[in-house]
C-alpha positions as CSV (number, residue, x, y, z in Angstrom):
1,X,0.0,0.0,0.0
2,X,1.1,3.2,-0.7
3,X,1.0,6.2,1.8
4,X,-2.3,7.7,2.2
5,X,-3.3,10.6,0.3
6,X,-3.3,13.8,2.3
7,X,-6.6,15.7,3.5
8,X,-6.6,19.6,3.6
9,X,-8.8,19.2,6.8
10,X,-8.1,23.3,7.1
11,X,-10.5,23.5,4.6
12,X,-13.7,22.5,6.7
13,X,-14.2,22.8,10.2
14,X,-13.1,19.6,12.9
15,X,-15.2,20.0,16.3
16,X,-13.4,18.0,18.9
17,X,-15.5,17.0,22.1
18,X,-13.8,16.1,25.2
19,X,-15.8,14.7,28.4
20,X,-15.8,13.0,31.3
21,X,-18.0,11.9,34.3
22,X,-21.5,13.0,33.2
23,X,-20.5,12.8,29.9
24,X,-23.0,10.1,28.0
25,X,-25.8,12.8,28.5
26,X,-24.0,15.6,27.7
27,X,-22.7,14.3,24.5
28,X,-26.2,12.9,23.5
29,X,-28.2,16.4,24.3
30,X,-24.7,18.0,22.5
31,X,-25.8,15.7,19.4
32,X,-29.4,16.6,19.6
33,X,-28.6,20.0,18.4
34,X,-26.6,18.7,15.2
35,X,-28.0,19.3,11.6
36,X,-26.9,17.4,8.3
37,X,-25.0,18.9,5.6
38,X,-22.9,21.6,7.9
39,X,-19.6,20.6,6.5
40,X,-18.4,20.0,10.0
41,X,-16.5,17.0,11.2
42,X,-17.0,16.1,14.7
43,X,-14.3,13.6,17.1
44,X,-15.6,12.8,20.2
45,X,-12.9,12.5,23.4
46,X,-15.0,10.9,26.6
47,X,-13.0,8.8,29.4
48,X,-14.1,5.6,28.2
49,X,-11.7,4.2,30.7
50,X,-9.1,1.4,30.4
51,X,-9.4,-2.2,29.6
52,X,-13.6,-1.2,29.1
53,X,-15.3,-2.1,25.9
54,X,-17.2,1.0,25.0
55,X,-20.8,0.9,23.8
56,X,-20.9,4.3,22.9
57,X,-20.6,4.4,19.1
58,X,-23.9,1.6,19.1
59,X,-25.7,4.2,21.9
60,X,-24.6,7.3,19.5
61,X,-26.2,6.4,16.2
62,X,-29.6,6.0,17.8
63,X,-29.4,9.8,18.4
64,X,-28.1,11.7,15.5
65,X,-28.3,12.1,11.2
66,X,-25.0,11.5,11.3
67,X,-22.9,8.5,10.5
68,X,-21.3,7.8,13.3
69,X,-18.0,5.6,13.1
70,X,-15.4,4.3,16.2
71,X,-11.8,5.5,14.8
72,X,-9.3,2.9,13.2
73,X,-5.7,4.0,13.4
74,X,-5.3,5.9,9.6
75,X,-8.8,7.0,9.3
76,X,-9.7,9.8,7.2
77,X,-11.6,12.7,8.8
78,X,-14.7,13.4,6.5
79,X,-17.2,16.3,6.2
80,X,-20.8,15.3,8.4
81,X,-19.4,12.3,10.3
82,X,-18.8,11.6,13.9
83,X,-15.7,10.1,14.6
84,X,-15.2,8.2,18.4
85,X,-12.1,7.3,20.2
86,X,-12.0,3.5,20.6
87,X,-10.7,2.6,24.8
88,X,-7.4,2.4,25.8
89,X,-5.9,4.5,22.8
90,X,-4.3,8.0,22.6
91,X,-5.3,9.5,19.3
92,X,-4.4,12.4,17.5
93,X,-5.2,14.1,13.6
94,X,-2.5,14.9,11.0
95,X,-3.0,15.4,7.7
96,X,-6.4,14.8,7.4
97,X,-6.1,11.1,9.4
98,X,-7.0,9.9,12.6
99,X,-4.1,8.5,14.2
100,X,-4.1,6.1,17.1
101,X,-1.7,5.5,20.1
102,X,-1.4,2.6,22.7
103,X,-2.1,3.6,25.7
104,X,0.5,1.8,27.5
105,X,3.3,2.5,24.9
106,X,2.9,5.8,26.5
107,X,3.5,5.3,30.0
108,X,1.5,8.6,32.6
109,X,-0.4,9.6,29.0
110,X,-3.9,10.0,30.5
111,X,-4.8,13.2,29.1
112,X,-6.7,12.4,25.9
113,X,-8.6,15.3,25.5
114,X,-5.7,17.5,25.8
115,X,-3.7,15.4,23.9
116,X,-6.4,15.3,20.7
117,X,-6.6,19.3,21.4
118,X,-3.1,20.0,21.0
119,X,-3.1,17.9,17.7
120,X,-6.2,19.7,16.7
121,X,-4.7,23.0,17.4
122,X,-2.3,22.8,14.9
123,X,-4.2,20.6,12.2
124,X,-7.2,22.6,12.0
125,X,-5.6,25.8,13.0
126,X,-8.8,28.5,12.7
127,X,-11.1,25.8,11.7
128,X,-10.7,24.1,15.2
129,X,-13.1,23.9,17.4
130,X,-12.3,22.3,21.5
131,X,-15.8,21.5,23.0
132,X,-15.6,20.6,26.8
133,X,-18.6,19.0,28.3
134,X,-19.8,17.5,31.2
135,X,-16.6,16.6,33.9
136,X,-15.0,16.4,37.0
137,X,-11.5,17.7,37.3
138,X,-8.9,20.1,35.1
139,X,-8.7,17.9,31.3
140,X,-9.4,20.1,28.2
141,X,-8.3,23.5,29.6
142,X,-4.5,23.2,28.3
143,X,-5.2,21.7,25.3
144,X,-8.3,24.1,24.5
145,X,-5.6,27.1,25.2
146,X,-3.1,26.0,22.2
147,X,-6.6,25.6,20.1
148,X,-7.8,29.3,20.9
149,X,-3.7,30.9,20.1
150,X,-4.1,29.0,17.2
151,X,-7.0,30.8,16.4
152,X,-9.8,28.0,17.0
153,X,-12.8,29.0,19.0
154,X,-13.5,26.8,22.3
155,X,-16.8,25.9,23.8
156,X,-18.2,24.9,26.6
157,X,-20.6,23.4,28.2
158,X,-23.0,25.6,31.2
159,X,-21.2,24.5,33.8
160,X,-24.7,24.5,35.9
161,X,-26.0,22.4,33.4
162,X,-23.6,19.9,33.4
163,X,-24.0,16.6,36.1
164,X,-19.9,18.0,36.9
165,X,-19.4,21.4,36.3
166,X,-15.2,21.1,37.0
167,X,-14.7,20.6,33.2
168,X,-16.1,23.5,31.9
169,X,-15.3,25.6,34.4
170,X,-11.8,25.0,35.2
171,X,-11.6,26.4,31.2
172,X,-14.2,29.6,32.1
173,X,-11.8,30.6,35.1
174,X,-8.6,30.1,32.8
175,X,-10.9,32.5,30.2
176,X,-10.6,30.3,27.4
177,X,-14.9,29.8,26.4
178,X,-15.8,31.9,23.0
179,X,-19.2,30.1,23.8
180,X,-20.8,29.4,27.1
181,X,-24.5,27.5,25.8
182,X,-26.2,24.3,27.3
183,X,-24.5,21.3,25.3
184,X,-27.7,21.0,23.2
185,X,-27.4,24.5,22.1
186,X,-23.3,24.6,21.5
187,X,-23.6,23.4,17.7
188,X,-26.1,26.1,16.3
189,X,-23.5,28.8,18.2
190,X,-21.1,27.2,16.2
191,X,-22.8,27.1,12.7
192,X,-23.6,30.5,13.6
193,X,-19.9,31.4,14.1
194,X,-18.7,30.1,10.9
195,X,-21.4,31.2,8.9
196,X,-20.4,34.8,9.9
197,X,-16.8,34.3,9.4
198,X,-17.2,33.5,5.8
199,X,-20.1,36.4,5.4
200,X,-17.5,38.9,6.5
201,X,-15.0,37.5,4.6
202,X,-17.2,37.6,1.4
203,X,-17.9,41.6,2.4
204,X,-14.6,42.5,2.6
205,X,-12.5,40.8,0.5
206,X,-9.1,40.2,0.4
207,X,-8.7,41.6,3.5
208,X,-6.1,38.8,4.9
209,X,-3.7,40.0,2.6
210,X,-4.1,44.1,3.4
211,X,-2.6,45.8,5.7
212,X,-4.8,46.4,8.6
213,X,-7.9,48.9,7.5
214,X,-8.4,52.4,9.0
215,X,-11.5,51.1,10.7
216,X,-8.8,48.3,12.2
217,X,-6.5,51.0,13.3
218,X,-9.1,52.6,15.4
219,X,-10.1,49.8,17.5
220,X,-6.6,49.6,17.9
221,X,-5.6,53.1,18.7
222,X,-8.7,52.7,21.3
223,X,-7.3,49.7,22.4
224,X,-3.9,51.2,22.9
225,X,-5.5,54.0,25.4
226,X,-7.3,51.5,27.1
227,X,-4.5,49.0,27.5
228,X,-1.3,51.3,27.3
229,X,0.0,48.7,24.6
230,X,1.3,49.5,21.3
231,X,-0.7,46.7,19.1
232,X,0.5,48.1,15.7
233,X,3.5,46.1,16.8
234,X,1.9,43.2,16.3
235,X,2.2,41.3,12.7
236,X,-0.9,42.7,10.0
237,X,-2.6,39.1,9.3
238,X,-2.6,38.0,13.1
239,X,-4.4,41.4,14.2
240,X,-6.7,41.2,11.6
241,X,-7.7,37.7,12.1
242,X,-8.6,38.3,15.7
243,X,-10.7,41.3,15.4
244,X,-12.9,39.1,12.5
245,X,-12.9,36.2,15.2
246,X,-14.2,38.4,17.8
247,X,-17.0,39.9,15.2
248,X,-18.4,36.5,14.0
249,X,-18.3,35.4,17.9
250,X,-20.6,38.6,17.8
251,X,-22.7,38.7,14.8
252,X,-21.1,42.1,13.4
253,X,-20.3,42.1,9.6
254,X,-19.0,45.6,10.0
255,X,-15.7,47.3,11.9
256,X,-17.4,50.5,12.5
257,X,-20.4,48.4,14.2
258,X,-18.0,46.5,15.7
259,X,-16.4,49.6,16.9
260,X,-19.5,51.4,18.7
261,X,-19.7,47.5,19.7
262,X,-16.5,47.6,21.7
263,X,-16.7,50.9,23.1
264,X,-20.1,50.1,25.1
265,X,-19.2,47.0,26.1
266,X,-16.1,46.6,28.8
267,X,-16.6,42.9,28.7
268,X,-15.9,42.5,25.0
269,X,-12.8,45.1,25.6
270,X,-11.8,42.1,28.1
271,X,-12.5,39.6,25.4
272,X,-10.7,41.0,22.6
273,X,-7.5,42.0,24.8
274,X,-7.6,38.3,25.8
275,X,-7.7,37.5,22.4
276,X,-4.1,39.8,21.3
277,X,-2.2,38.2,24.6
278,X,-3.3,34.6,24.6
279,X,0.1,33.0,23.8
280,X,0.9,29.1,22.7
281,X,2.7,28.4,26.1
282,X,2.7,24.9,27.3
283,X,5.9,23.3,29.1
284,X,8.6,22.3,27.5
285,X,6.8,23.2,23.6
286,X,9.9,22.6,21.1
287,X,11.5,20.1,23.3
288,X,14.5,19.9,21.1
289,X,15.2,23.7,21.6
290,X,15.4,23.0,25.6
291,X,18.0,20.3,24.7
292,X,19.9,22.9,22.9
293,X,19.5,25.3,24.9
294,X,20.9,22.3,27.8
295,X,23.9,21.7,26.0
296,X,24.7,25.2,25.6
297,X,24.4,26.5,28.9
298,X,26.8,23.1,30.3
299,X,29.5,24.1,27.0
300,X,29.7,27.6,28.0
301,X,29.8,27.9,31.8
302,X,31.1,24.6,33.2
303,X,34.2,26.7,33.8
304,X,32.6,29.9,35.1
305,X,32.6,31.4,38.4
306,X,29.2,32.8,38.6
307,X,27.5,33.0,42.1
308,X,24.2,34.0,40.7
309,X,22.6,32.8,37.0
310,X,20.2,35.2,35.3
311,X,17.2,34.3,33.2
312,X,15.5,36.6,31.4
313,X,11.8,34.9,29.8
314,X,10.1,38.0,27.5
315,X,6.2,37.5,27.4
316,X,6.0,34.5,29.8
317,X,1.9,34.5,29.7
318,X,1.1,31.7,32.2
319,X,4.3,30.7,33.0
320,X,5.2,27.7,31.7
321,X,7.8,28.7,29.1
322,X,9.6,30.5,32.0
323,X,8.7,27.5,34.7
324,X,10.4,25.2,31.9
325,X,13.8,27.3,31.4
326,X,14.4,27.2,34.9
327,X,13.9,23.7,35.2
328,X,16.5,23.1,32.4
329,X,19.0,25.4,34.2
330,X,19.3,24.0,37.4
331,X,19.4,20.4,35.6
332,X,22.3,21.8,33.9
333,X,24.3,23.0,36.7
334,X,23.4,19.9,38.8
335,X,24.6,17.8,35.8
336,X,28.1,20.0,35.7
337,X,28.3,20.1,39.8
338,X,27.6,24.0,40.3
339,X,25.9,25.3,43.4
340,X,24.7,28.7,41.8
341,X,21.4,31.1,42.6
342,X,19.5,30.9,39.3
343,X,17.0,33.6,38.9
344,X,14.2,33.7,36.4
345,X,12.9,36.6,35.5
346,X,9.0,36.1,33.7
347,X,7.6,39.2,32.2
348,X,4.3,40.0,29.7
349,X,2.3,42.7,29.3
350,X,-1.0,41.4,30.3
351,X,-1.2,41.9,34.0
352,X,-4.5,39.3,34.1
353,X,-1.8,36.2,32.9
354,X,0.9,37.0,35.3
355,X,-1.8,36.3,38.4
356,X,-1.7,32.7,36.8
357,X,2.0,32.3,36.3
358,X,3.0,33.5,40.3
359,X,1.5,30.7,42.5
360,X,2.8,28.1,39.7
361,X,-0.5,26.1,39.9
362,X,-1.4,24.1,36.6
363,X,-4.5,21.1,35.7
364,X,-2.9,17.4,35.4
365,X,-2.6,17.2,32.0
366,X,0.5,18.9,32.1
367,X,2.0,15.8,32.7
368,X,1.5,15.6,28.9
369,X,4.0,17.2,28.5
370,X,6.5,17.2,31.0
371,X,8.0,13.2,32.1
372,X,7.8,11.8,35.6
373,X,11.1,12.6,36.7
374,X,10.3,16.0,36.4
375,X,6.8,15.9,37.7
376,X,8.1,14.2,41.0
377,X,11.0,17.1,41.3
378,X,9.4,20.0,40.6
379,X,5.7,19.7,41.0
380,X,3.3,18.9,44.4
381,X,-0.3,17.3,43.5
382,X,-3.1,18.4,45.3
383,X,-6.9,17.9,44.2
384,X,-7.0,18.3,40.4
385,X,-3.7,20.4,40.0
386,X,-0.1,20.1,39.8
387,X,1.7,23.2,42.2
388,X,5.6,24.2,41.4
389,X,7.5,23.3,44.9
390,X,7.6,26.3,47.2
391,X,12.0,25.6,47.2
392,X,12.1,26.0,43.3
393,X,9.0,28.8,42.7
394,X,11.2,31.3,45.3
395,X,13.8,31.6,42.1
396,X,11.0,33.0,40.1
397,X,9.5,36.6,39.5
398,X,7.1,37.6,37.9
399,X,6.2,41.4,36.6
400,X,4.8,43.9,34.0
401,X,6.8,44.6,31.1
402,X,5.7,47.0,28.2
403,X,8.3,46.6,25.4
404,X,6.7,49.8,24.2
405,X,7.3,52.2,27.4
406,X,9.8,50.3,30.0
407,X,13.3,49.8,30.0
408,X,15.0,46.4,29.0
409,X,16.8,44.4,31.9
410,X,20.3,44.3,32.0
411,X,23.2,41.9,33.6
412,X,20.9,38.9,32.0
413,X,22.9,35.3,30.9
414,X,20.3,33.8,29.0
415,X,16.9,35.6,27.2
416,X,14.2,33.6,26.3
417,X,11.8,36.2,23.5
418,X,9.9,33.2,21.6
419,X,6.6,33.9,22.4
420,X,7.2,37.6,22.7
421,X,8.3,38.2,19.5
422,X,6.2,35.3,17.7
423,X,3.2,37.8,16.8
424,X,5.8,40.9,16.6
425,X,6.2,42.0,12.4
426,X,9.2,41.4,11.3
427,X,10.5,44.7,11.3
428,X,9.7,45.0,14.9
429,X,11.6,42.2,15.7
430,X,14.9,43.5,14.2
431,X,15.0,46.8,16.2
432,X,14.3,44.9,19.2
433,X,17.1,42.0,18.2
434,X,20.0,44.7,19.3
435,X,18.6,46.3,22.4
436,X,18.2,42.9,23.9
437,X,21.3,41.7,23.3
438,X,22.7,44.7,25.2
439,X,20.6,43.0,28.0
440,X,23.4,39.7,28.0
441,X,26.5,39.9,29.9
């Protein structure tokens, strides 16, 4: 056989649906709401827990037009089919497939929901959609965060309607919902949103490939009063993008509406500054970059005499890109038999994202991402999070930085700027390429 053909699944919109306790309800009132011929595909992630035969896809197909089919590793990902995770598998989408994962060849990989997120994130990129339903404890919240910075829209489900409400509202605290409907009524919202997108995409056209319009500018000049934050810094296509998100969320085919819009409404202010800052920050993201970043730091200081290690991490959102450097550090210089005090330095503009980087506290399916080792060293588990150890969190601060009013830092040995300048036009970048390397000793 030869390799399978490859699916532009970023065409067409892929609606993945994670759940968990309470879930068989919620999914079945979630289906209730579905109409044929949308053009949507929909995967569905419940905790069908291990070694159990799940009835599900037989249960399913009683209650919805659409075929509904349990995933075999390689599986293409139609248009108007439901797709179900068969038990004891991990599962992502690439290429247009379904791809499957043992469970146990992946040994503390519990998160599926996350895991299928993160896979979605990227696949799907602005056709995503991360559904969380019905659940107790933190899973869907870090993999429904890389969904929305990749420009996806999440859902959830009313957490009061939900049998557990922790699902859905661990995401509403971490202000990650676009749509906050009874399961039954989350589909139409989502028709709804990508019918608009493509209206106002029809009315203006060719507006991905402008610069920003003068309508644009103003919301964000008004934005820059508001926030103190020059957004014109920010690359033309990724500004753009996330003012048109925030209009189909709202039903507003035109900026000027969308304008008067935003300046009556302080909650949609909130919304659409969320929307700039939310960053794609989850531990140890490029892992090879850490492990060159590892050998680097061992090559270049095994032989210094430095009583104190600086670490500067620009735009640190949540934390976990700077949480993640420091880890790597003090590996290093326990690996080269240095007692030195490493400080890491974490700073962003939003002031909302630092309150969730300072106490270090982050859901289980972090461990996703991060191996046990590391979980046992650096991490405490309580209840339905993970907690960085008082003894390593007292090398970290956290603080404003405006790139467009404050001073840089100096004295710094290592700066971290991926996630700072990842949005930042090119241009930008360049000036800012010199003054930060003034920053390094």
């Amino acid at each position: 056989m030869g390799e399978p053909e490859y699916i532009e699944t970023k065409s067409f919109p892929i609606v993945g649906i994670g759940s968990s306790a309470g879930g068989l309800k919620a999914i079945t009132n979630f289906l209730k709401g579905i109409e044929e011929g949308k053009g949507i595909a929909y995967v569905l992630i419940p905790h069908l827990g291990r070694g159990s035969q799940s009835m599900l896809p037989s249960i399913l197909k009683k209650r919805t037009v659409l075929e509904v089919l349990q995933v075999e590793d390689g599986m293409v990902v139609e248009k108007d089919k439901i797709y179900i995770i068969p038990s004891n598998w991990a599962m992502t989408v690439k290429d247009g497939h379904l791809k499957l994962t043992v469970l146990k060849n992946r040994p503390g990989l519990i998160h599926n929901i996350d895991f299928f997120f993160k896979s979605l994130a990227f696949e799907a990129v602005e056709n995503g959609v991360a559904v969380i339903l019905s659940g107790s404890g933190t899973d869907g919240t870090v993999g429904a965060k890389i969904v929305k910075a990749e420009l996806g829209i999440v859902a959830v489900q009313e957490p009061r309607e939900a049998d557990f409400g922790s699902m859905p509202l661990t995401a509403t605290l971490n202000k990650l919902p676009d749509i906050v409907e009874p399961a039954n009524d989350i589909p139409k919202k989502i028709y709804e949103y990508f019918n608009n997108y493509k209206n106002i995409l029809s009315l203006h056209k060719g507006i991905l490939k402008k610069e920003p319009s003068i309508e644009i500018k103003e919301i964000l000049n008004y934005m820059q009063y508001l926030t103190n934050i020059d957004l014109k810094l920010f690359n033309d296509t990724f500004i753009t993008k996330r003012v048109l998100r925030r209009m189909a969320l709202k039903n507003i085919d035109s900026f000027v509406k969308y304008f008067d819009f935003l300046k009556n409404n302080t909650e949609e202010i909130l919304d659409l500054k969320t929307d700039f800052y939310i960053k794609l920050n989850h531990f140890f993201r490029g892992r090879e970059s850490f492990e060159a970043l590892k050998e680097r730091v061992k090559q270049n200081f095994k032989d210094s005499s430095k009583k104190e290690f600086k670490v500067w991490v620009l735009g640190c959102a949540t934390g976990e890109e700077a949480y993640t450097t420091g880890m790597v550090v003090q590996e290093c210089f326990e690996e080269i038999g240095k007692p030195i005090k490493i400080t890491v330095i974490g700073t962003d503009a939003d002031r909302e994202t630092l309150e969730i980087a300072r106490p270090g506290r982050y859901p289980l399916a972090i461990e996703n991402d991060i191996d046990k080792e590391r979980i046992e060293k650096f991490f405490t588990k309580r209840n339905h999070y993970y907690f960085i150890k008082k003894g390593f969190r007292k090398n970290f601060l956290f603080d404003i930085y405006n790139p467009a009013t404050d001073k840089p830092l100096a004295g710094i040995d290592i700066l971290s700027g991926r996630d700072f300048m990842r949005d930042y036009k090119e241009e930008v970048q360049q000036n800012y390429l010199p003054i930060f390397k003034d920053c390094l000793n």
